[in-house]
C-alpha positions in Angstrom: -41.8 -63.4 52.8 -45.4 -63.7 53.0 -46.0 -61.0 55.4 -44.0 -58.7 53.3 -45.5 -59.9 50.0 -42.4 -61.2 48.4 -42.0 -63.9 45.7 -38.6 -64.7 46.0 -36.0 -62.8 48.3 -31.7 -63.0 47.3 -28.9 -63.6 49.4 -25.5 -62.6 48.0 -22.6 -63.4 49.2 -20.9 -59.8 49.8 -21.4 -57.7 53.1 -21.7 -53.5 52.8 -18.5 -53.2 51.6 -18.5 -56.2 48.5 -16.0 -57.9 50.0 -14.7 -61.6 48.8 -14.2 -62.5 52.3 -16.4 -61.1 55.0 -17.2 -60.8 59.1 -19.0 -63.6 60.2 -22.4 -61.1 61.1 -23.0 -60.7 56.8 -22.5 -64.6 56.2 -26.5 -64.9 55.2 -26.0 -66.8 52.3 -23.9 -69.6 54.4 -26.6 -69.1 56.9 -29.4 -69.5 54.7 -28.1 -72.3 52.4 -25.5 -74.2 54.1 -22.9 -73.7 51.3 -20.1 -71.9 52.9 -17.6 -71.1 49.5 -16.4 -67.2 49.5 -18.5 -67.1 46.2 -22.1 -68.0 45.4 -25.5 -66.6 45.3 -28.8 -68.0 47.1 -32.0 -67.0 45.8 -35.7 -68.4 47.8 -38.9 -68.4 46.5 -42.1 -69.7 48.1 -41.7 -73.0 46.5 -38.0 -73.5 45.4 -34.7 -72.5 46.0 -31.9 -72.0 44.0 -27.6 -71.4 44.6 -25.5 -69.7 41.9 -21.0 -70.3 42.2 -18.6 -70.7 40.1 -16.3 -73.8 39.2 -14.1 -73.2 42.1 -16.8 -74.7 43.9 -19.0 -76.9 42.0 -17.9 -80.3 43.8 -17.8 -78.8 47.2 -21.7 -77.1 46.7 -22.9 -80.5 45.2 -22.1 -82.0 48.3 -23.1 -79.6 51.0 -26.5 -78.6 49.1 -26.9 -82.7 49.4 -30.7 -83.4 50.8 -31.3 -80.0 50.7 -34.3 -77.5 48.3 -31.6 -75.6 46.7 -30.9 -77.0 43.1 -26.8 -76.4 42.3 -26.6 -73.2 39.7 -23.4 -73.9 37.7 -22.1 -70.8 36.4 -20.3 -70.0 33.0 -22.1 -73.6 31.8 -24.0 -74.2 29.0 -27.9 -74.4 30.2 -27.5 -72.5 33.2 -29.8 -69.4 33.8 -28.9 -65.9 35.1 -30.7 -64.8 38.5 -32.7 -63.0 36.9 -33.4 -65.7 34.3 -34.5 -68.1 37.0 -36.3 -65.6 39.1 -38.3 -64.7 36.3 -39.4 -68.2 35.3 -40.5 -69.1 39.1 -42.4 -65.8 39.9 -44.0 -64.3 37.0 -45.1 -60.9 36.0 -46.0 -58.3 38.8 -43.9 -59.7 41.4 -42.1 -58.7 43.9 -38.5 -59.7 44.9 -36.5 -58.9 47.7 -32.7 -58.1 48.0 -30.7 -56.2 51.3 -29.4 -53.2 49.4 -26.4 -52.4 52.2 -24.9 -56.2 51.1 -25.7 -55.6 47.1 -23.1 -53.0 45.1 -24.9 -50.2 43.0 -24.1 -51.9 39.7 -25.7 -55.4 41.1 -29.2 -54.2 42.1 -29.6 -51.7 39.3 -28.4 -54.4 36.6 -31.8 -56.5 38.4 -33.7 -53.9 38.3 -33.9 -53.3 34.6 -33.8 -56.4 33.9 -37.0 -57.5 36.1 -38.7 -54.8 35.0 -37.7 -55.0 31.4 -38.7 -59.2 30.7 -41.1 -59.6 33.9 -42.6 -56.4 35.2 -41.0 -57.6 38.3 -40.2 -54.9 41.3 -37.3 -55.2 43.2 -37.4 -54.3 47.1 -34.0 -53.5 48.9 -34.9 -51.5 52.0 -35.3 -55.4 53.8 -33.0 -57.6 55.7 -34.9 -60.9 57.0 -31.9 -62.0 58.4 -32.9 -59.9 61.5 -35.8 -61.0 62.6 -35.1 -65.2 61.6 -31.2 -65.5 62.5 -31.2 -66.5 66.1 -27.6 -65.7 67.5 -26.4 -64.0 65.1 -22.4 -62.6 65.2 -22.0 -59.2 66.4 -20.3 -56.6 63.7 -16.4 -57.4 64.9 -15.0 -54.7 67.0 -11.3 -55.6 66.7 -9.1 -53.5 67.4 -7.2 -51.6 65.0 -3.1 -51.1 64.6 -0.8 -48.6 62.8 1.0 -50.4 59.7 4.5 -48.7 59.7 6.1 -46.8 57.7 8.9 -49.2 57.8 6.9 -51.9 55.5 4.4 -48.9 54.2 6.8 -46.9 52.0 4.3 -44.1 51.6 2.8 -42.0 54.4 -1.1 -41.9 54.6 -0.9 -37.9 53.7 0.8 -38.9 50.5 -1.9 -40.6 49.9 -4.5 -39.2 50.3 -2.7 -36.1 48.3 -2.6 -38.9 45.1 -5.6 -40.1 45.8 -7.0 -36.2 44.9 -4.9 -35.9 42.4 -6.3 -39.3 40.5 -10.1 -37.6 41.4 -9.4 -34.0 40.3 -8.7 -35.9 36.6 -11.8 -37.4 36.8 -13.0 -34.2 37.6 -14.5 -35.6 41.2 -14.4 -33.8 44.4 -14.3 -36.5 46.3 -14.9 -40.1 46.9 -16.7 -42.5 49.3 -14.3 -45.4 49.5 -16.1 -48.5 51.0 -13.8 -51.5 50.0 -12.0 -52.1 53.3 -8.7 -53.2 51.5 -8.0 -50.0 50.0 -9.2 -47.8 53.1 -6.5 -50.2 55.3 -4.0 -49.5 52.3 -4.7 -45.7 52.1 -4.3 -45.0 56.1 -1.6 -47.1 57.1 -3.6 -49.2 59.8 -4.8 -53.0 59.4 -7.0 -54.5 61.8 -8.0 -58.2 62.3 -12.4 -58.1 61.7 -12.3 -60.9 59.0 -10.6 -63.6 58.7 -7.1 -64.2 57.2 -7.6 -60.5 55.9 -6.4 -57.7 58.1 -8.4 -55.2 57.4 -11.1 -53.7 59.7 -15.0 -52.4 59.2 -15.2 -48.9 58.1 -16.1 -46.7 55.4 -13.7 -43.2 54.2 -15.2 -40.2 53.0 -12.7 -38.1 50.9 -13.5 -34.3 50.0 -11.0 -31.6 48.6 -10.4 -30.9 52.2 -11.6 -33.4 54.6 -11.1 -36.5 55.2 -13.6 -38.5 57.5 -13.3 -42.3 58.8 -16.0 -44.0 59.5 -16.0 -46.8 61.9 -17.5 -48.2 65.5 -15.0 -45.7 67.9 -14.2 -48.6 70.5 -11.6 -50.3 67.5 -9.2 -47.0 68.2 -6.9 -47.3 71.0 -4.8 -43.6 72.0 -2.2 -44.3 69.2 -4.6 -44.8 67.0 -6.7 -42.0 67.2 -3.2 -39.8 68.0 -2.2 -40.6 64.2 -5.4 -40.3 62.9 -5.8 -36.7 63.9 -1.7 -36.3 63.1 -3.2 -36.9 59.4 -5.8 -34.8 59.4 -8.1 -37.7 59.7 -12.3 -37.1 61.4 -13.7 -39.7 62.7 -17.0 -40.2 63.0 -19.9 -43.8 64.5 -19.7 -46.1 61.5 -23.5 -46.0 61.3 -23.2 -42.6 60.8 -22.2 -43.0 56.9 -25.4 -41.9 55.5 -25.5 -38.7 57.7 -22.0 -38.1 56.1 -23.4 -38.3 52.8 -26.4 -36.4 53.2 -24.1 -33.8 54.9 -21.4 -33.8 51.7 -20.9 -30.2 50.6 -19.2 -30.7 47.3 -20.6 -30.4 43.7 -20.0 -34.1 43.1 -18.5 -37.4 44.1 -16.8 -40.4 43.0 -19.1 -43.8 43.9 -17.6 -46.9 42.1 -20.7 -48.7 41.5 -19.3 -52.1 41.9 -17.6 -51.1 45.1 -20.0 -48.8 47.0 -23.5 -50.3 48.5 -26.7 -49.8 46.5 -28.3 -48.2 49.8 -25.4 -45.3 50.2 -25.9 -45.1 46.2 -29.3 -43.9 46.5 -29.0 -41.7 49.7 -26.2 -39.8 47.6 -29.0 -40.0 44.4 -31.9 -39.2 46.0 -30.6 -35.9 47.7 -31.9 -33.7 44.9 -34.8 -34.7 45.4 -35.7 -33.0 48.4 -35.6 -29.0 48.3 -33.7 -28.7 51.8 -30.6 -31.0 50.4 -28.0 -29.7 47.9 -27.7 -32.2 45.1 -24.8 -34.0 44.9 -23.7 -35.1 41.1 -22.6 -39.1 41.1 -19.4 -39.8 39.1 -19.3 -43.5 38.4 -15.6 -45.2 37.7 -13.7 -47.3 39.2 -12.0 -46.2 42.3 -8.3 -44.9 41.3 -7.4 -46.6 45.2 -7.5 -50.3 43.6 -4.7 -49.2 40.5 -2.6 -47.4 43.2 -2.2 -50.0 45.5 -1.5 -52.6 43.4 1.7 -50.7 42.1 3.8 -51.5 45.0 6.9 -49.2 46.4 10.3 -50.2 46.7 9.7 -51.1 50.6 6.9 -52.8 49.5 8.8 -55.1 47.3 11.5 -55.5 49.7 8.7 -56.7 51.9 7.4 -59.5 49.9 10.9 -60.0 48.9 11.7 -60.3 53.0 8.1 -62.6 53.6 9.0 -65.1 50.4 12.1 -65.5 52.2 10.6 -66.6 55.8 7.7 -68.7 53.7 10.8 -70.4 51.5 12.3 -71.6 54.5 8.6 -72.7 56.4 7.9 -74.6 53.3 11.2 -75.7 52.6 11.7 -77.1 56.2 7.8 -79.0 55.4 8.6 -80.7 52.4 12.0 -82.2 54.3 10.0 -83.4 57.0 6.9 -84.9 54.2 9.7 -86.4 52.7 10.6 -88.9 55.1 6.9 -90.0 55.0 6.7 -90.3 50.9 6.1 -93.9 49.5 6.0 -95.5 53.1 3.2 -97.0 54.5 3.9 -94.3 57.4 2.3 -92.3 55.7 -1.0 -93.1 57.0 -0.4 -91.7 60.1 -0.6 -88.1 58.5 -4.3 -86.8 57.1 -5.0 -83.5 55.3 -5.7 -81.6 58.0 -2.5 -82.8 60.2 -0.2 -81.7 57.3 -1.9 -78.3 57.4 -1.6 -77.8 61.4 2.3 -78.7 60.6 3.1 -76.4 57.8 1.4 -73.8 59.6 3.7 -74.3 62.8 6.4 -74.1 61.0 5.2 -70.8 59.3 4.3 -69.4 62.7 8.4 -70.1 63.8 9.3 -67.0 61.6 9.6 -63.4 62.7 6.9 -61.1 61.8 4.4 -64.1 61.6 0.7 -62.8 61.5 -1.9 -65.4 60.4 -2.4 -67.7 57.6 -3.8 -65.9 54.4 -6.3 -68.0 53.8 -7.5 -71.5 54.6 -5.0 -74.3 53.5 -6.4 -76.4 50.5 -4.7 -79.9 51.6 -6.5 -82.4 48.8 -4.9 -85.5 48.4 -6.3 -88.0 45.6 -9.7 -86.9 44.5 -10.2 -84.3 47.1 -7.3 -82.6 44.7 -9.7 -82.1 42.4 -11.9 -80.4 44.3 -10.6 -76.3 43.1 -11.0 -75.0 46.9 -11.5 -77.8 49.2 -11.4 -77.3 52.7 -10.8 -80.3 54.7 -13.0 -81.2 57.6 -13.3 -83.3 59.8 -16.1 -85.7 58.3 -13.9 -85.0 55.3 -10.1 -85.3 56.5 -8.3 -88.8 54.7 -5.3 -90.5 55.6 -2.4 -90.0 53.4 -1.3 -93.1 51.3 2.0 -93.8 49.5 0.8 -93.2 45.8 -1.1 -90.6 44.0 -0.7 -86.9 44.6 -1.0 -84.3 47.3 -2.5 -80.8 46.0 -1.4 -78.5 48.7 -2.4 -74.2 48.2 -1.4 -72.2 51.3 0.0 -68.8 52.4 0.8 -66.7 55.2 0.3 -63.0 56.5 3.7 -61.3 57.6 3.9 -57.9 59.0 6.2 -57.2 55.8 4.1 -59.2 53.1 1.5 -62.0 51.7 2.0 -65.3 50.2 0.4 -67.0 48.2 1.9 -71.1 46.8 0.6 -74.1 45.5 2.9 -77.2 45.5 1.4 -80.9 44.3 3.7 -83.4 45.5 3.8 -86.9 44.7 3.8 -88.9 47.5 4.5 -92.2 46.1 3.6 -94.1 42.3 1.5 -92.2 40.2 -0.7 -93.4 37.1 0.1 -92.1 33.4 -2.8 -89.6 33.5 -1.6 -87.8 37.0 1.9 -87.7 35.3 0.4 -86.0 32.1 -1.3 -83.7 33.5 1.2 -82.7 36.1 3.4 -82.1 33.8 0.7 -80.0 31.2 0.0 -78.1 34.3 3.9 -77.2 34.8 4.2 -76.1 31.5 1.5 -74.0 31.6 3.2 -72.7 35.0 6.5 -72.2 33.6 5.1 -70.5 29.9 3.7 -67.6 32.1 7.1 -67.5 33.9 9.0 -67.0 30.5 6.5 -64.3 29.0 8.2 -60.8 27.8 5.5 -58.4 26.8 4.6 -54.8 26.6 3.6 -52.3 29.4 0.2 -51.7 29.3 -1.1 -55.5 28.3 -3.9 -57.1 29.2 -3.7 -60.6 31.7 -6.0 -61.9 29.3 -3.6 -61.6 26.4 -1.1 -63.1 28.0 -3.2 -66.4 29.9 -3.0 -68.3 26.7 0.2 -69.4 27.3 -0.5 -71.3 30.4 -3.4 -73.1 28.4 -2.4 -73.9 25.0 -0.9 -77.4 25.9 -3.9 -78.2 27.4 -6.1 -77.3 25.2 -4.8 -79.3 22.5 -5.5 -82.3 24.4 -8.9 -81.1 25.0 -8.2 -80.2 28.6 -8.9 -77.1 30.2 -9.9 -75.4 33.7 -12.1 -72.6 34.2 -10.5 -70.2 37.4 -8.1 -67.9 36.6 -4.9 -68.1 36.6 -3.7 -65.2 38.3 -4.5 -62.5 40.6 -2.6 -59.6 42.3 -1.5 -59.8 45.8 -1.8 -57.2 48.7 1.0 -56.5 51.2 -0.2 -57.4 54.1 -3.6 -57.4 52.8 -6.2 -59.5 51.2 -4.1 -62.3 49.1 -6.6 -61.4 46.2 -5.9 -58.0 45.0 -7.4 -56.3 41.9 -8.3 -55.4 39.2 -5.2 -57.1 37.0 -5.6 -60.8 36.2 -4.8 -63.2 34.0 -8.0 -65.0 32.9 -9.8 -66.2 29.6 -12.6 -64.0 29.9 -11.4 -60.1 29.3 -10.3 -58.2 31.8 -8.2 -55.1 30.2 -7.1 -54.0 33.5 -3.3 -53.3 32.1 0.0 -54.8 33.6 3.1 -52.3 34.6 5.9 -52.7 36.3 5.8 -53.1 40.1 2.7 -55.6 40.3 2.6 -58.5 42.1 0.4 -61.8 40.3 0.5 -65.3 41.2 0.9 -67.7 38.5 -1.5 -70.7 39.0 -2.4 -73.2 36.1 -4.0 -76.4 36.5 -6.1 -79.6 35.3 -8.7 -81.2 37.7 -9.9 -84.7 36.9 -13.6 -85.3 39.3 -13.2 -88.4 41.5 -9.4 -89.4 39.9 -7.1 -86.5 40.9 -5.9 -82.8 40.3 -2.9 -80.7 40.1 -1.6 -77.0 40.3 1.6 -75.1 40.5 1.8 -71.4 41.8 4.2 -69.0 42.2 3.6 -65.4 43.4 5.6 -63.1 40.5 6.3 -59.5 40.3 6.5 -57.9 37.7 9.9 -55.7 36.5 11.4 -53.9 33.6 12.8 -56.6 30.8 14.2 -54.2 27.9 13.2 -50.9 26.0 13.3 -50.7 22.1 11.9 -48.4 19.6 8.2 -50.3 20.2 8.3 -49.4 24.0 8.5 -50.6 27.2 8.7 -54.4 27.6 8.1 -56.1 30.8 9.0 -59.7 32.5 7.9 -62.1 35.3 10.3 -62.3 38.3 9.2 -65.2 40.7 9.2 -64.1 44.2 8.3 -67.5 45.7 11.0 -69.3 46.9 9.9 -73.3 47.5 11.5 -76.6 44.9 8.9 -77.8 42.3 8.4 -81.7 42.7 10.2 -83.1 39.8 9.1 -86.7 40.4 6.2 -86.6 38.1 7.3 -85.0 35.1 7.3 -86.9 31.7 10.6 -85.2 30.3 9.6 -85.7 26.6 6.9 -83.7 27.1 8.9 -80.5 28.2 10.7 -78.3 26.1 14.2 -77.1 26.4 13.7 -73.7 27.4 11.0 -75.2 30.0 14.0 -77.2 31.4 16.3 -74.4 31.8 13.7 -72.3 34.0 13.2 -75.0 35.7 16.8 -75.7 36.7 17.9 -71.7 37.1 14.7 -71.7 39.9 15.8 -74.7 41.2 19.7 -72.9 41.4 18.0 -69.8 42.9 15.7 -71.5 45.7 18.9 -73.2 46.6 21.4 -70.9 46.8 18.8 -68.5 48.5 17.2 -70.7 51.2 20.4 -72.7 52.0 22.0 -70.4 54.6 19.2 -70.5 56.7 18.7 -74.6 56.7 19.9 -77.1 58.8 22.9 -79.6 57.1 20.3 -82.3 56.7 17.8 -79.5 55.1 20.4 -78.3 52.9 21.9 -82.2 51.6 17.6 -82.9 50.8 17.2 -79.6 49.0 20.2 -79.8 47.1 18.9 -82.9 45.9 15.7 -81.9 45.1 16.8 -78.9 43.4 19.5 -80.7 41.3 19.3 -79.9 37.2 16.4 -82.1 35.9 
């Protein structure tokens, strides 16, 4: 930083193409700060150091930034200063601040420009990655190989979509597109790969023009089927590094670059080309990319996929709760940590067919580790199971035909007033989204009241969302549709899939959360539209044990017994007797 005359130099936590999850060779911030959460910012000036995350993650960054320089940024609080805030404040006027502009979207480095320049008169660098020249060892760019995704759990052939995909740019009169988020280009040409993890999706960028279509991506990931279909499609294919020639090289009048999606450094090749006589300019269209509305609309094989994967999870979990169950207010239970339970569960996932991966990294918290929102057990962190208190336990699985996504807390032996309360706040909550009927078209944000309303008069509250779409075989955290306080209008229509995931953590006493994974279907049609409904996908019993029964409604007691009737008569058939005696007992009316 001194040699290159910067102040203060920022490490986000996204790689070229802004993913949530990323290869191992863009983890700088993890590098540079030792907090390893999917979400956080590290900023470093000569004399301090500072990490920006969200609540998700305050407890677990508290205790990794432990003994370190970095101070603990707690977003969304009262008190807490922007980046730009804080960057201000430590360097002063007429500095300058570095940021990689291939890991930074358009829409994040031009939002710091203006406002540097604006309050500070403060320059921002981006053509500088230090991460070269001081991260010894570094992981190589993943050169996994990549596989066709069949049309038997696709539903739609890539040509199809690419023809929509056109369609949605020729009405936002666009030529073309650069698609960089590595979820939609794995959705739009039928292939998944394996280059991060729980995510199978692989490194690449697609350019799209009115008649070409080019993927870009290191050639050693596409074995002879591969590359057979690809040019069955129509489909160039060009060195990943390569991109920026692409761009230069774009013939069309203009193109579609979703700032929040495409790097600031491909941005300004694509901005800059007018400014140099021998290159045609290119006009930059900035909206969201139509790819991340289509895919979350899923197809009737699509549905019958997650349908088909809830099924095989069901009967994983299903067969994991039996087996916890003989464990549950014995002193046994010690014998059992939060990392043992996870290795089972996830052997018993990996028994059914089409078994790919876990979708993401088991939160096992039991106690107070519950109320840590994403813990991760380690293990210097990994407890032995007691008989008392509560087990949080969020996991799901990658099939070939679809994602999951659950959260089950499970009461594992005595529990205090409070974890009762809250349990049940949080199951109300659960079940409130469950029972919603509302029009096509609304917001997630209208509707994420109702999972918070009992809390909130009891002064409680949580601040993650509580729901977010779900890929098929994809990323388990599909947008743009949520439910969450703050607004997101992204609408809701028929054919989405959401988890539904409410709850209420207590620091150093407990925490609890109930998810489903719901899709969402046609209720009725009157003379005010188009109503919609929740349909739960999931297929696992909800621990009854800890629910105070005054404090439910009636109609939370019937949804509660017709799932319980539904997990049972669906996951039945595929138990064993002793399976099937437990679950009808578990899912007996409440």
């Amino acid at each position: 930083m001194r040699r290159e005359h910067l102040a203060a130099f920022i490490f986000p936590s996204t790689d070229p193409h802004q993913g949530e999850y990323i290869p191992d060779h863009w983890k700088g911030r993890e590098f540079i700060s030792g907090f390893n959460g999917s979400a956080g910012t590290a900023v470093v000036t000569m004399t301090a150091a500072a990490l920006w995350t969200d609540s998700r993650y305050f407890l677990a960054a508290a205790d990794q930034l432990k003994g370190t320089e970095y101070q603990l940024m707690k977003l969304k609080i009262e008190g807490t200063p922007t980046i730009p805030e804080w960057i201000g404040r430590e360097c002063g006027a007429g500095a300058e601040v570095g940021i990689d502009g291939w890991c930074s979207s358009a829409n994040a480095v031009k939002e710091l420009v203006a406002y540097l320049r604006r309050e500070g008169g403060i320059t921002v660098r981006t053509n500088l990655d230090p991460l070269r020249q001081i991260w010894r060892n570094r992981p190589a760019i993943p050169v996994n190989p990549v596989e066709i995704f069949p049309m038997e759990y696709a539903g739609e052939t890539s040509r199809s979509k690419i023809s929509r995909i056109r369609q949605a740019l020729r009405k936002r009169h666009a030529d073309g597109m650069l698609m960089a988020a590595l979820d939609d280009i794995a959705w739009t040409l039928n292939l998944r790969g394996t280059d991060v993890h729980c995510n199978p999706v692989f490194v690449s960028y697609l350019l799209i023009s009115s008649k070409d279509v080019t993927l870009y991506i290191n050639k050693v990931k596409l074995r002879p089927e591969v590359l057979a279909r690809l040019e069955q499609d129509g489909i160039r294919v060009d060195d990943y590094e390569k991109v920026k020639d692409g761009l230069k090289d774009y013939f069309e009048y203009n193109i579609l670059l979703d700032p929040d999606e495409v790097n600031y450094t491909l941005y300004e090749v694509v901005r800059s080309k007018g400014r140099h006589n021998s290159l045609q300019p290119t006009e930059i269209v900035e909206e969201e990319s139509p790819v991340k509305r289509m895919k979350t609309v899923k197809n009737e094989t699509e549905i019958a996929g997650f349908r088909s994967a809830m099924l095989k999870d069901g009967i994983a979990l299903t067969k994991f709760l039996y087996w916890l169950s003989g464990y549950i207010g014995k002193t046994e239970i010690s014998t059992l940590t939060e990392i043992s339970i996870d290795r089972k569960l996830t052997s018993l996932r990996a028994e059914q067919p089409h078994y790919r991966d876990i979708s993401f990294d088991t939160i096992a918290g039991y106690g107070s580790h519950a109320a840590i929102v994403h813990y991760e057990a380690t293990p210097e962190t990994d407890i032995p199971l007691q008989p008392h208190g509560m087990l949080l336990l969020d996991s799901g699985a990658q099939y070939l035909d679809g994602t999951t996504d659950i959260t089950r807390t499970i009461a594992l032996g005595p529990l205090t007033e409070e974890e009762k309360r809250i349990y049940t706040l949080v199951l109300k909550g659960h079940i409130q989204i469950e029972l919603c009927k509302f029009p096509s078209g609304s917001s997630g944000t209208q509707i994420d009241i109702l999972a918070r309303k009992d809390m909130w008069r009891e002064g409680l509250n949580y601040l993650h969302g509580t729901g977010h779409g779900v890929g098929t075989y994809l990323n388990v955290h599909e947008g743009p549709h949520q439910f969450r306080m703050e607004w997101k209008p992204a609408p809701l229509v028929a054919g989405m899939t959401i988890t539904d995931e409410p709850g209420i953590y207590l620091p150093g006493r407990c925490g609890a959360r109930t998810e489903n994974t719901l899709l969402i279907v046609p209720y009725k049609e009157t003379e005010f539209g188009q109503f919609l409904q929740f349909e739960s996908l999931t297929l696992c019993p909800i621990d009854k044990s800890p629910i105070v029964r005054e404090m439910m409604l009636q109609e939370e007691i019937d949804w509660l017994n017709q799932y319980h009737q539904r997990v049972f008569d669906t996951l039945s058939p595929h138990l064993s007797p002793e399976e099937v005696d437990w679950l009808r007992e578990v899912c007996a009316p409440f």
